[in-house]
C-alpha positions in Angstrom: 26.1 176.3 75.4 27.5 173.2 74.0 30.9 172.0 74.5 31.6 172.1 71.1 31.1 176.1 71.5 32.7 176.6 74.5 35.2 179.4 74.5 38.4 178.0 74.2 40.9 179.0 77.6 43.9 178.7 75.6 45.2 181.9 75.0 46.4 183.1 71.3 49.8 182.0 71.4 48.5 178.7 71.8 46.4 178.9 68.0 49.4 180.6 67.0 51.1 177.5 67.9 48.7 175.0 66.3 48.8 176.7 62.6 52.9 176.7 62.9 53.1 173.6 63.8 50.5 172.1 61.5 52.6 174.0 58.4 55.6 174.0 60.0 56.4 170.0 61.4 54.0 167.6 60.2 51.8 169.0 56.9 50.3 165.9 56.6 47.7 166.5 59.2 45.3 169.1 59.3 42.6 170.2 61.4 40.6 170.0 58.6 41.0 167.1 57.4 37.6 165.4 57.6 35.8 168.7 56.5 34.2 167.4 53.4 34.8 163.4 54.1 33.3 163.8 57.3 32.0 166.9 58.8 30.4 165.8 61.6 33.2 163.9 62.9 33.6 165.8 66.1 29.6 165.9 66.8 29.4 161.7 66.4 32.1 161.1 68.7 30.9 163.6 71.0 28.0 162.2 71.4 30.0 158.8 72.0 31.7 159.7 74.7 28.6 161.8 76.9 27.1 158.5 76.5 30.1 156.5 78.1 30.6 159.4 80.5 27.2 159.2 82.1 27.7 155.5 82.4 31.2 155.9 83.7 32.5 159.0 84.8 35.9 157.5 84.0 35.2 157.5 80.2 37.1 160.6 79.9 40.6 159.8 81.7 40.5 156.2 80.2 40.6 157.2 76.7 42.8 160.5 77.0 45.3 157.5 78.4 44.6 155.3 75.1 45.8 157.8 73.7 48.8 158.5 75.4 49.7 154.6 75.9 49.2 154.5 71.7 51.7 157.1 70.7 54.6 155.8 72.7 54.9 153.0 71.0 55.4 153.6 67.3 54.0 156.8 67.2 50.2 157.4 67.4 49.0 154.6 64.8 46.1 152.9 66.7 48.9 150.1 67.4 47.2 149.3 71.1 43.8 148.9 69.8 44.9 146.0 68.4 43.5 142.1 69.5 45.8 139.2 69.6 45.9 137.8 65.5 48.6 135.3 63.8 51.5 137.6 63.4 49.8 140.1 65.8 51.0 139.7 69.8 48.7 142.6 71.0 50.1 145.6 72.9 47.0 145.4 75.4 49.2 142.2 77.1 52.1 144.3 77.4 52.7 144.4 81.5 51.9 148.4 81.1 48.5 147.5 79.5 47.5 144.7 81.2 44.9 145.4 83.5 45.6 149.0 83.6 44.6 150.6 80.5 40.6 150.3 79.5 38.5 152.2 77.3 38.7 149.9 74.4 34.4 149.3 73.7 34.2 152.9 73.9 36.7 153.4 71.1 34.3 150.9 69.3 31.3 152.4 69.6 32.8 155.5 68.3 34.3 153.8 65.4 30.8 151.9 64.8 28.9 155.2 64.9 31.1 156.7 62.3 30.8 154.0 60.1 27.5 154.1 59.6 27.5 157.9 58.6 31.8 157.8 57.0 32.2 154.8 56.0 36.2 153.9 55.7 36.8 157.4 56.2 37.9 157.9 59.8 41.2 156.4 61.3 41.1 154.7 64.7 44.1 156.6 65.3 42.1 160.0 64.6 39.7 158.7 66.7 41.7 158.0 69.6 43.4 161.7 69.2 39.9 163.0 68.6 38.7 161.7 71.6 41.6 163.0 73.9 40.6 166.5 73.1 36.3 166.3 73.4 37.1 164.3 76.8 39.5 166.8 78.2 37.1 169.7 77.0 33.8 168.0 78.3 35.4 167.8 81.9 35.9 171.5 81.6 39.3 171.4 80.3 40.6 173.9 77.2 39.2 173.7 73.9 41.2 173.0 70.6 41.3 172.0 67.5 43.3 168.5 66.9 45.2 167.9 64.0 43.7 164.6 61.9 44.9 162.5 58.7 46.3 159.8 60.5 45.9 156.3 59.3 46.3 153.4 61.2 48.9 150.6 61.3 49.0 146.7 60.6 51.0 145.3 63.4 51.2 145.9 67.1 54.7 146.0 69.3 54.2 144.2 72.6 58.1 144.4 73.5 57.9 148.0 72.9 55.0 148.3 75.2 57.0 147.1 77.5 60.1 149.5 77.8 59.1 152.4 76.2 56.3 153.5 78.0 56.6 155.0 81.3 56.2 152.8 84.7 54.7 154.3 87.7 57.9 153.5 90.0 60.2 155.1 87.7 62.2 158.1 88.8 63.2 161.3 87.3 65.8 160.2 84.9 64.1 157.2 83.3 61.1 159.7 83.4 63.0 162.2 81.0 64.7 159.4 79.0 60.9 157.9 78.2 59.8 161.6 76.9 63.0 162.6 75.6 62.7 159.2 73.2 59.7 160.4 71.6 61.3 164.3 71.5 59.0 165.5 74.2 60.8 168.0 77.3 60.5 168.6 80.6 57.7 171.3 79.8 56.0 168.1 77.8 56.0 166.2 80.8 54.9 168.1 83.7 52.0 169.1 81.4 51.4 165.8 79.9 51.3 164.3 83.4 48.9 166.8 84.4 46.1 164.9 82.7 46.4 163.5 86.4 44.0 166.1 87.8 41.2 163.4 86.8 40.9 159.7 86.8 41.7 156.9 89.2 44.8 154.6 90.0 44.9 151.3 91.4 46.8 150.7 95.1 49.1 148.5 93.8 50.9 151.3 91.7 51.5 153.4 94.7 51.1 151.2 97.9 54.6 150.6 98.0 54.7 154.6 98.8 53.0 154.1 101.9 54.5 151.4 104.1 58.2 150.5 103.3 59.3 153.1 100.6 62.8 151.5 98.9 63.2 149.3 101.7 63.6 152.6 104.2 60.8 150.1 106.9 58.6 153.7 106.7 56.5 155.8 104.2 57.8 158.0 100.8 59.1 161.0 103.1 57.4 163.9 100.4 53.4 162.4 101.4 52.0 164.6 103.3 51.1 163.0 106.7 47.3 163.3 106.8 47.1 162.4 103.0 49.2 159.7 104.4 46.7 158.4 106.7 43.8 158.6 104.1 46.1 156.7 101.9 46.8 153.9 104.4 43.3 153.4 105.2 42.0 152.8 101.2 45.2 150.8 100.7 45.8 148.7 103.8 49.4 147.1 103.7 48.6 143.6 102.0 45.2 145.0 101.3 43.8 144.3 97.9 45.5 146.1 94.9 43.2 146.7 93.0 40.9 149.2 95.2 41.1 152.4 93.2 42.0 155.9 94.8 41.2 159.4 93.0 44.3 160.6 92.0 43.3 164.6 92.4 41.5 164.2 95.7 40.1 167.5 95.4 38.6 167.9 91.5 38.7 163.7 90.7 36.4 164.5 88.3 37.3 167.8 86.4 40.3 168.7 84.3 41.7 171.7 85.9 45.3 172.7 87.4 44.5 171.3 91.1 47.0 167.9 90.4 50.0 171.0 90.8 48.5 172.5 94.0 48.3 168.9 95.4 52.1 168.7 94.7 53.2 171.5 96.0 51.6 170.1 99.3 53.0 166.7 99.0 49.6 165.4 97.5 50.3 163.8 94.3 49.2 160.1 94.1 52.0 158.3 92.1 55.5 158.4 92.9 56.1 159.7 89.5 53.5 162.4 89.8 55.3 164.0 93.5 58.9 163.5 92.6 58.4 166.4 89.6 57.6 168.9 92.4 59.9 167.2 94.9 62.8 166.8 93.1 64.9 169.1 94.2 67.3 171.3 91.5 64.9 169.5 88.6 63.8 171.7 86.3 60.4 170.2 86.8 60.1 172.2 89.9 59.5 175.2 88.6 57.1 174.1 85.7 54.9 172.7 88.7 54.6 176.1 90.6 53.8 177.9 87.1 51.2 175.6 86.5 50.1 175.3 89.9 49.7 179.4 89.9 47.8 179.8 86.8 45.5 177.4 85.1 46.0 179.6 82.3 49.7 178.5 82.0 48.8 175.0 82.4 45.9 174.9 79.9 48.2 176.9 77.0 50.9 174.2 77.9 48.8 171.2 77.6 47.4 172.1 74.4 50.7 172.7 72.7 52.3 169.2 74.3 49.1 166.9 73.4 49.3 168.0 70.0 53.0 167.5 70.1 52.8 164.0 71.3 49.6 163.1 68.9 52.1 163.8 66.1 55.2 161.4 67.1 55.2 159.7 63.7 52.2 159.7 62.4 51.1 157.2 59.3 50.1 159.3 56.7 48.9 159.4 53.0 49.5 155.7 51.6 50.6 154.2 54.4 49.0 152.0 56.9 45.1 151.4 56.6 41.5 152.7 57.7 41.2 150.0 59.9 37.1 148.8 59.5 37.1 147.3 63.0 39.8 148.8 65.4 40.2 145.6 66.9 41.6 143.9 63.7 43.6 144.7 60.5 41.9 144.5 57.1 
């Protein structure tokens, strides 16, 4: 069966949800949008991204993250897709993106491939939400249907980059005060951050867990000793940062509720992954043991905060552009 068919895990409340919240909050975008401008939208980029996948089997995480890393600056507008220009300082220098963030030829490709079948029809901001749902569905994650009509903007915002979106050494309260910014919750964020059950991170944004955690001379006290030791020996202190860990060590590869069963056993990978579980009196707590309990919770949750987040202020109708080359304005 293809994935396209695949019976969606999300339970009713969730489509529920969708239709509300497509009449209800932003009518602009529409699941669909493309129906007779594009109807094979989904198929092309599909396609896309098994390609990418089989080539890198972190296709899928890197562009759920473009994704995420577009909408919290300026809302979801294709901002970070953007290449240094005159008047243009790109947000992929920004010391989040730098290095860290990746994805960007598969974006391309996709946006080539529906050129050539929709020509200066499809939004690389559509394409970018588009992509977060086939990729989280393809790695056996729930299927839904993403709202689309976004068009895509003419200027970047490096500065924003820079202290709007969330740092992997933050702590709790600059963790809420990043969400709460773009009107996301606590419910938003332990389910957004669950897109951590696949993908990698770097050492160097979680060695300083392992060795002398806030100048204490030891280790982050909520690591689990022997994922501890397995930690220590793929990031050895003044080892190279760059040497990438999973950061599900169970399912690396599969989007499924396993990143909350690795918290509640002091397993998660990024201090700002553990300290939602290990925060004690947080609200987060409790959202961690739901999800960890039932991937049913988790799934229904994720659904309704992706497509809260893909509609932080969307460009819509007149404004902004279809961008012809992702890289570059018109």
């Amino acid at each position: 069966m293809s994935v396209l068919m695949r019976v969606p895990i999300a339970t009713f409340l969730v489509l529920i949800f969708v239709t509300v919240f497509e009449k209800g909050c932003n009518a602009q975008l529409s699941t669909t949008f493309y129906a007779t401008t594009c109807p094979n939208i989904s198929s092309v980029v599909l396609n896309v991204i098994q390609q990418a996948q089989r080539a890198d089997v972190r296709a899928a995480p890197k562009l759920i993250r473009l994704h995420f890393h577009d909408c919290f600056v300026d809302g979801c507008d294709g901002s970070l897709l953007l290449d240094n220009a005159d008047g243009i300082l790109s947000e992929k220098d920004a010391f989040p993106n730098a290095g860290s963030v990746d994805g960007f030829g598969i974006v391309d490709n996709m946006k080539t491939a529906l050129e050539s079948v929709c020509p200066g029809v499809v939004s690389c901001a559509d394409i970018l939400a588009l992509a977060s749902q086939i990729s989280v569905n393809l790695v056996g994650g729930p299927s839904y249907s993403v709202p689309l009509g976004r068009r895509d903007g003419r200027t970047a915002n490096r500065a924003g980059a820079n202290t709007e979106l969330p740092s992997p050494f933050a702590n709790l309260d600059e963790l809420r005060s990043n969400f709460s910014a773009k009107g996301l919750d606590s419910t938003d964020l332990v389910a957004l951050s669950g897109a951590h059950t696949f993908g990698r991170a770097k050492c160097n944004t979680f060695s300083h867990r392992l060795y002398n955690f806030a100048n204490s001379g030891g280790p982050d006290q909520t690591i689990e000793p022997t994922y501890l030791e397995t930690l220590r020996q793929t990031c050895p202190q003044n080892g190279a940062g760059t040497t990438l860990e999973n950061l599900d060590q169970s399912t690396p590869d599969e989007f499924d509720n396993e990143y909350f069963e690795n918290l509640q056993s002091g397993k998660g990978l990024l201090q700002t992954d553990q300290l939602l579980f290990s925060s004690t009196g947080s609200d987060t707590v409790a959202i961690v043991d739901r999800f960890g309990d039932s991937e049913t919770e988790f799934f229904d949750a994720f659904v309704r905060s992706i497509i809260k987040m893909g509609n932080i202020a969307p460009l819509t109708g007149t404004q902004g552009e279809i961008r012809a080359d992702c890289k570059r304005v018109n």
